[in-house]
C-alpha positions as CSV (number, residue, x, y, z in Angstrom):
1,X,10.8,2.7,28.9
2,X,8.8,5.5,30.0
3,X,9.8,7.6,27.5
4,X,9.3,5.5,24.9
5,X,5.8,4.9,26.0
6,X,5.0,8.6,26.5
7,X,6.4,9.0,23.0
8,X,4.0,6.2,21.5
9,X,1.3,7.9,23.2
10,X,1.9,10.6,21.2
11,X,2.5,9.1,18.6
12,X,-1.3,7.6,19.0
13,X,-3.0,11.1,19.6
14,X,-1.5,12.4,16.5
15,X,-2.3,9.4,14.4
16,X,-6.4,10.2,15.9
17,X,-5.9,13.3,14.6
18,X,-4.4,12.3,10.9
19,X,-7.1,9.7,10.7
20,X,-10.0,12.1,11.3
21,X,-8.2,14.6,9.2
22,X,-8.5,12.4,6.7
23,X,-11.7,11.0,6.9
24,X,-13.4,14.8,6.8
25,X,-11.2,15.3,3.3
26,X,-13.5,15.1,-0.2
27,X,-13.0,13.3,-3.3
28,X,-11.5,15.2,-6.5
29,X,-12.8,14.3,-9.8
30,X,-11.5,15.2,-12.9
31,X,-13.9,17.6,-15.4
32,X,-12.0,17.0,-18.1
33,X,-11.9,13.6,-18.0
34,X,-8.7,12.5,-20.0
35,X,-7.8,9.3,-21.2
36,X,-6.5,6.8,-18.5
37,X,-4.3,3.6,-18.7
38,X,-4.4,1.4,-16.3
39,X,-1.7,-0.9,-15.9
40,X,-1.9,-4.3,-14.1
41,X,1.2,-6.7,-13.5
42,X,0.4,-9.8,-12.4
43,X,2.4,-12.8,-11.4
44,X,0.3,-15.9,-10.6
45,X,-3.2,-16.3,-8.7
46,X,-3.8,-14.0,-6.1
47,X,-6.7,-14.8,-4.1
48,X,-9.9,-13.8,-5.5
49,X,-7.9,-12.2,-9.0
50,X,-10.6,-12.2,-11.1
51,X,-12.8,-10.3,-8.8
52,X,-9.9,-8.1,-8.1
53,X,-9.4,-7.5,-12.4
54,X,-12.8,-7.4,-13.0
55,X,-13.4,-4.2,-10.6
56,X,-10.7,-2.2,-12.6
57,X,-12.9,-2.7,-15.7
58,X,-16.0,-1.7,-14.5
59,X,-15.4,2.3,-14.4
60,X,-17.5,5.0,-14.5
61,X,-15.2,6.9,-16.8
62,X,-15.3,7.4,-20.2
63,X,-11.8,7.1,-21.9
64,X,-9.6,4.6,-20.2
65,X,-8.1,1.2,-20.9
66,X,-6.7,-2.0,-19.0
67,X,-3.7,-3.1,-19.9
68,X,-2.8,-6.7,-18.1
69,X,0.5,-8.1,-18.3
70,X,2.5,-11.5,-17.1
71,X,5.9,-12.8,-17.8
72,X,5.7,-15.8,-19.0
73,X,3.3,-17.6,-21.5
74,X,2.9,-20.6,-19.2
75,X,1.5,-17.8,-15.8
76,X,-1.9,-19.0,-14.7
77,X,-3.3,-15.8,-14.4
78,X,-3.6,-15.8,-18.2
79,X,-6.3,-18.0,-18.2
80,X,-8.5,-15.6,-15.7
81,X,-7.3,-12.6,-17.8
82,X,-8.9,-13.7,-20.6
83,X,-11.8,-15.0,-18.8
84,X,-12.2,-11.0,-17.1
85,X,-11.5,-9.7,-21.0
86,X,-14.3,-11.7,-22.3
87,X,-16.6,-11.1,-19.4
88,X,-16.1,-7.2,-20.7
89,X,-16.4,-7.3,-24.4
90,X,-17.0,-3.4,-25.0
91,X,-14.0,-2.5,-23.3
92,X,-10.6,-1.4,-24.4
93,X,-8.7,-4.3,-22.7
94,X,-5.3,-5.8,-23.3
95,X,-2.5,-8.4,-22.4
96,X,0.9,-8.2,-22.9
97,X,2.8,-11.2,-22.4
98,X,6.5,-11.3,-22.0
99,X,9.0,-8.8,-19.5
100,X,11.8,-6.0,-21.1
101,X,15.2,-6.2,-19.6
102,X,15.4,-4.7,-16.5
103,X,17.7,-5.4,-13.7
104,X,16.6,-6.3,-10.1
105,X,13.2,-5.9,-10.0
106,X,11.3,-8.3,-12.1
107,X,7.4,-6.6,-11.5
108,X,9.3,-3.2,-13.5
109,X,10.5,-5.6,-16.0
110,X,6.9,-6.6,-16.5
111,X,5.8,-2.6,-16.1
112,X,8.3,-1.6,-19.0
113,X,7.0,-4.5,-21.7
114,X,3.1,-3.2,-20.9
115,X,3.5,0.4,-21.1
116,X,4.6,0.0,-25.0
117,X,0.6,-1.1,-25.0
118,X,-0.3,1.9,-23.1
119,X,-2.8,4.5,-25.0
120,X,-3.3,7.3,-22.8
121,X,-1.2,10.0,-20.9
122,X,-2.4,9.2,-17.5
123,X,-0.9,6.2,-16.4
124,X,-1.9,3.8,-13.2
125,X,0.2,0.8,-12.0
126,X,-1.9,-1.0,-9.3
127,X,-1.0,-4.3,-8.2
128,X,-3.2,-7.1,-8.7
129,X,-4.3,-7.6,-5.2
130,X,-6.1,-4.6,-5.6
131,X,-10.0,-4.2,-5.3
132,X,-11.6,-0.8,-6.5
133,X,-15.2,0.3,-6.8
134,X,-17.0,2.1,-10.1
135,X,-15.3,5.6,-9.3
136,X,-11.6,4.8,-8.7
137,X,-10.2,6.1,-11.9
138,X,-12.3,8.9,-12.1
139,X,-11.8,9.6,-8.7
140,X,-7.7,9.2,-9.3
141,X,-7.5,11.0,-12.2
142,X,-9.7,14.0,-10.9
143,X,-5.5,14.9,-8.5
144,X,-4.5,15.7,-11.7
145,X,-6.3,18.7,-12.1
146,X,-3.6,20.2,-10.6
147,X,-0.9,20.7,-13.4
148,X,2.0,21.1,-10.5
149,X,1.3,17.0,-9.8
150,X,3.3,14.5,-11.6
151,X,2.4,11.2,-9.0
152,X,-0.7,10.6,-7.5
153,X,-1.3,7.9,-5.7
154,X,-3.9,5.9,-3.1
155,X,-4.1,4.4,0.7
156,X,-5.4,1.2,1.1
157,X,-6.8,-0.6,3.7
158,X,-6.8,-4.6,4.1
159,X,-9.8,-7.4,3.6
160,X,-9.2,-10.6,5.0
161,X,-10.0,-13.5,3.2
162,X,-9.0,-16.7,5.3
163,X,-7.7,-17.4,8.8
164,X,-5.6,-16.2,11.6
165,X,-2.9,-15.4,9.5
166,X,-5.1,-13.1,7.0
167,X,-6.7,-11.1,9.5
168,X,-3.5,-10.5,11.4
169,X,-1.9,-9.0,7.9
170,X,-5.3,-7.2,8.0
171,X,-4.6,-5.4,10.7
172,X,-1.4,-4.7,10.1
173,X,-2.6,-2.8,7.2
174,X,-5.2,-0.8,8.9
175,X,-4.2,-0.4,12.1
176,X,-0.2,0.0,11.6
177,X,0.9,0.9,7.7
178,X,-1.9,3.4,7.1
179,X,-2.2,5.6,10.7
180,X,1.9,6.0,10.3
181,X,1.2,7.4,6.4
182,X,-1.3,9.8,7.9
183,X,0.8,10.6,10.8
184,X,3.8,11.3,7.9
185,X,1.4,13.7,6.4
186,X,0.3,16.2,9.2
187,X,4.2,17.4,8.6
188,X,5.2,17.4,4.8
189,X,3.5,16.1,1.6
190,X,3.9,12.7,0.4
191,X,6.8,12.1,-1.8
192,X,6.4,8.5,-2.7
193,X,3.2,6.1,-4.1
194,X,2.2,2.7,-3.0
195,X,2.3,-0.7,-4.9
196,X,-2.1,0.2,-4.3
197,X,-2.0,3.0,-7.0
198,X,1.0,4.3,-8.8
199,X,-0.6,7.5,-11.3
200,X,1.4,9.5,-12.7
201,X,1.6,11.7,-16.0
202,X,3.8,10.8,-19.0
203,X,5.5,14.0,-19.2
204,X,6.5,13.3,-15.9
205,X,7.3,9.7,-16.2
206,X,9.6,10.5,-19.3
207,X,11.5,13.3,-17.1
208,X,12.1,10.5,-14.6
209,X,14.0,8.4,-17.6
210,X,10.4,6.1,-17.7
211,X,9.6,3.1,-15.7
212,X,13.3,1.6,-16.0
213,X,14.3,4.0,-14.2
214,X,12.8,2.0,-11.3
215,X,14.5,-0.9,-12.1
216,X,17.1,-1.3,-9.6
217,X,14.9,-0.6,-6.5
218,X,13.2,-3.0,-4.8
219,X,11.2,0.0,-3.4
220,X,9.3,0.6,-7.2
221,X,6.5,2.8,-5.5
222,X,8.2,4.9,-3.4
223,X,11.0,5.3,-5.8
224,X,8.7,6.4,-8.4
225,X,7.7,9.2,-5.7
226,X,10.6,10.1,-5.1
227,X,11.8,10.7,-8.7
228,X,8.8,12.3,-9.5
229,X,9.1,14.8,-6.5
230,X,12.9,14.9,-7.6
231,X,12.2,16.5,-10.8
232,X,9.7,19.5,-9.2
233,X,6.7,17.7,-9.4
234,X,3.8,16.8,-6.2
235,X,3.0,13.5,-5.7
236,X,-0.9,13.9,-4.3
237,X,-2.2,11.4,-1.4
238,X,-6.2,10.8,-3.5
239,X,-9.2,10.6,-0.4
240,X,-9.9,7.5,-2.8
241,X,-8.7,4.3,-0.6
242,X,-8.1,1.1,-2.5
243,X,-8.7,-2.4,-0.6
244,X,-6.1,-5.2,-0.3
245,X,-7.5,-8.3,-0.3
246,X,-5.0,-10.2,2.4
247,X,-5.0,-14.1,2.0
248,X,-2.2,-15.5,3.8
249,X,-1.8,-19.5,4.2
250,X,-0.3,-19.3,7.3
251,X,1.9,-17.4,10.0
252,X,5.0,-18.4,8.1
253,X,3.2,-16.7,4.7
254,X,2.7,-13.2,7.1
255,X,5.9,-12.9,9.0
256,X,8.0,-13.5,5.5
257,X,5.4,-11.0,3.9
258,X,5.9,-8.4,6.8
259,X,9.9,-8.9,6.8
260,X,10.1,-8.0,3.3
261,X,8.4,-4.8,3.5
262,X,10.1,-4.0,6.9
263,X,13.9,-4.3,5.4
264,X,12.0,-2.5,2.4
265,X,10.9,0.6,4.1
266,X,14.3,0.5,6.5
267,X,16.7,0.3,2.7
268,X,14.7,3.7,1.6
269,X,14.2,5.4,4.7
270,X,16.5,4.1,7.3
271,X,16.2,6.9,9.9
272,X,12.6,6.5,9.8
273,X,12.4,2.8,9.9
274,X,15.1,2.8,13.3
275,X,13.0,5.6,15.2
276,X,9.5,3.3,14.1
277,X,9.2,1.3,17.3
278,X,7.6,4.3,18.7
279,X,4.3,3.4,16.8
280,X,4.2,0.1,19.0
281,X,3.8,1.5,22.6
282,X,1.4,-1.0,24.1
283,X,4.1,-4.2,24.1
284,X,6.4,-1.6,26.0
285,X,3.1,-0.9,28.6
286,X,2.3,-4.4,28.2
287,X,6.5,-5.2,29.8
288,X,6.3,-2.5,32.5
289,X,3.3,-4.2,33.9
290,X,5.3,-7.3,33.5
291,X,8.2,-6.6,35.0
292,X,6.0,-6.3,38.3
293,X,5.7,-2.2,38.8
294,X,3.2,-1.7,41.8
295,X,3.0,1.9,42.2
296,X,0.3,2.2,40.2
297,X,1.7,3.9,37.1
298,X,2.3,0.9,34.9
299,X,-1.4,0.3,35.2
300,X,-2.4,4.2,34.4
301,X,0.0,3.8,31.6
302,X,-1.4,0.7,30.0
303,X,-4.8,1.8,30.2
304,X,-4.3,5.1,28.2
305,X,-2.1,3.3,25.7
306,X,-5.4,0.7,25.4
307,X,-7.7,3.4,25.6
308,X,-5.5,5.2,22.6
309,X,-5.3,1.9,20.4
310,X,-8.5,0.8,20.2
311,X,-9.9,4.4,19.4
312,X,-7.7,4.3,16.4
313,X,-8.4,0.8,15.6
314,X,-12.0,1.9,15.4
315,X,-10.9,5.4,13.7
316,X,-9.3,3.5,11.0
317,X,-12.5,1.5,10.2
318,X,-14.3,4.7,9.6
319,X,-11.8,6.7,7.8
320,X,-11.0,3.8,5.3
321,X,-14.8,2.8,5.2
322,X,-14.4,-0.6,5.9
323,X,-17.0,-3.3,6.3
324,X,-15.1,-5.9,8.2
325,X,-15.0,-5.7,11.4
326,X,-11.4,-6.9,13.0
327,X,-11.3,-8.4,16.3
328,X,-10.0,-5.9,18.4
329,X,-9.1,-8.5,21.0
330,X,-6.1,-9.5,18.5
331,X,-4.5,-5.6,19.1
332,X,-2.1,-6.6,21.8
333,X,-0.8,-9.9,19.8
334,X,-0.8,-7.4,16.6
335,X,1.5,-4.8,18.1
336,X,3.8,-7.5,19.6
337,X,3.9,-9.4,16.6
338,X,4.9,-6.5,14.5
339,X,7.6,-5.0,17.5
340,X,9.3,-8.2,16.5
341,X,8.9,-8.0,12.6
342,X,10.4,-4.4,13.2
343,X,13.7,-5.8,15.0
344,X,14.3,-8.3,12.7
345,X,13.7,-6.0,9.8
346,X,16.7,-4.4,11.1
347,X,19.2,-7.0,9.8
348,X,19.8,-8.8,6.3
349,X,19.8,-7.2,2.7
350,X,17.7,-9.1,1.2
351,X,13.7,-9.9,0.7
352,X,12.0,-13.0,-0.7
353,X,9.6,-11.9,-4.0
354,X,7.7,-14.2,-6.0
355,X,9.8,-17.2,-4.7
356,X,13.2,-15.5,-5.6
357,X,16.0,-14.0,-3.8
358,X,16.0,-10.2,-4.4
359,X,18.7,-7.8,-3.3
360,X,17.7,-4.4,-1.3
């Protein structure tokens, strides 16, 4: 136990360190400005959606189009995409209804149908939970710069809209998912995106064999990394961070949420994913003290781990600009809750998506 809290320790300082790396890094923009497509698969009503659509179309860029898409005629988000399409007459907006074959993973099915839409050579997939501000595609599009990247793509951090549940998934987001991306970082270049921003160039997307490619992976983002890296391109990390807007209905909602990423990120990188209960040190601080230890150094030990966590709780805040403020008081129940969504991730080949039964 010790050295798995010494390790987590670690672990912390060097995520303080990633974080405020992070935080000091600049914005690219792009001074040629090309043509952008931004590609948005949607299936059903995400909290707050038409807020979420609307801040894709209000860019500060000059060339780029929208491109929505859904499955099905009868989808409910149709009637708030064309609400968002109306609410922007002058620009280049379009939805595409209906899914190409594609086996396993139904959002790439929806992906595959809109790109036939798609008028420009930069191409971003962001899901449509996704909030952005005026300067996301410029700011996106400005990695690109660069002709050795094929795959950019964007860190998000979480707003919670709701109750326990929500602001728990929040802080899973910041205070978990994007410190351990960071941490990845200090050592080696990504080479994978996010569901938050998927950009990447056509030349690049054709060498991959195009978004079907994807098709069989559960794990669409960071396959799409991976192929892109595959084939001798970068995939860039933007400073631009994107916003999730978390609206779970109850613990049940989160903990089937969190599973399915967990046996995700454990199908693509398993060594990673068994080795990851080293990010959660302060439930194994939090069981030494338990298990009655009076010399003294289960105390020392949960302190520094404390001291550690909330730093980078509040280091998170600044390097993701965030607004909200998260109760830090929640950071012991946080880290136990997701110790346990990391064990169970562990076992079962299969995730629940949309309501259906996907294999990993």
């Amino acid at each position: 136990m010790i050295v798995v809290i010494v390790a987590g320790a670690a672990y912390l300082v060097a995520a303080l360190v990633a974080t405020a790396r992070f935080a000091r890094r600049r914005t690219r923009h792009a001074p040629a400005q090309p043509g952008v497509t931004v590609l948005k698969p949607i299936h059903g009503l995400e909290a707050e959606l038409f807020e979420n659509l609307c801040s894709f179309c209000d860019q500060s860029y000059p060339h780029f189009q929208v491109v929505f898409g859904v499955a099905r005629a009868d989808d409910p988000a149709i009637e708030i995409i064309r609400r968002v399409i109306e609410h922007f007459p002058e620009a280049d907006l379009t939805l595409a209804v209906g899914e190409r074959a594609a086996s396993g993973n139904p959002k790439v099915a929806n992906v595959v149908n809109m790109v036939a839409h798609a008028k420009h050579d930069l191409l971003f997939v962001a899901d449509a939970d996704m909030r952005v501000d005026r300067h996301y595609v410029a700011s996106v599009a400005g990695e690109f710069t660069d002709e050795r990247v094929g795959a950019a793509t964007c860190l998000y951090g979480a707003l919670a809209r709701g109750g326990a549940a929500s602001t728990l998934g929040a802080m899973q987001l910041n205070d978990q998912f994007a410190p351990s991306v960071l941490v990845a970082t200090l050592t080696a270049p990504p080479r994978y995106c996010f569901g938050s921003t998927m950009a990447v160039r056509r030349a690049a997307l054709d060498a991959i064999g195009g978004f079907a490619a994807l098709a069989p992976y559960v794990a669409d983002d960071y396959m799409l990394g991976a192929l892109v890296s595959a084939h001798g391109y970068r995939v860039a990390l933007s400073r631009y961070v994107v916003y999730d807007v978390v609206a779970e209905a109850d613990l049940s909602s989160l903990l089937h949420h969190e599973l399915r990423w967990a046996r995700t990120i454990r199908s693509v990188r398993p060594l990673g994913y068994a080795f990851s209960f080293v990010t959660f040190p302060l439930p194994f601080a939090l069981l030494w003290v338990a298990l009655g230890i009076t010399n003294g150094s289960a105390w020392i030990a949960l302190a520094v781990i404390l001291a550690l966590r909330v730093s980078l709780h509040y280091a998170v805040r600044r390097a993701l600009a965030l607004r909200e403020s998260l109760p830090p008081a929640l950071i012991p129940l946080r880290d136990c809750l997701g110790l346990a969504v990391w064990a169970a991730g562990l076992f079962g080949k299969t995730v629940r998506w949309r309501g259906r039964r996907v294999s990993l």
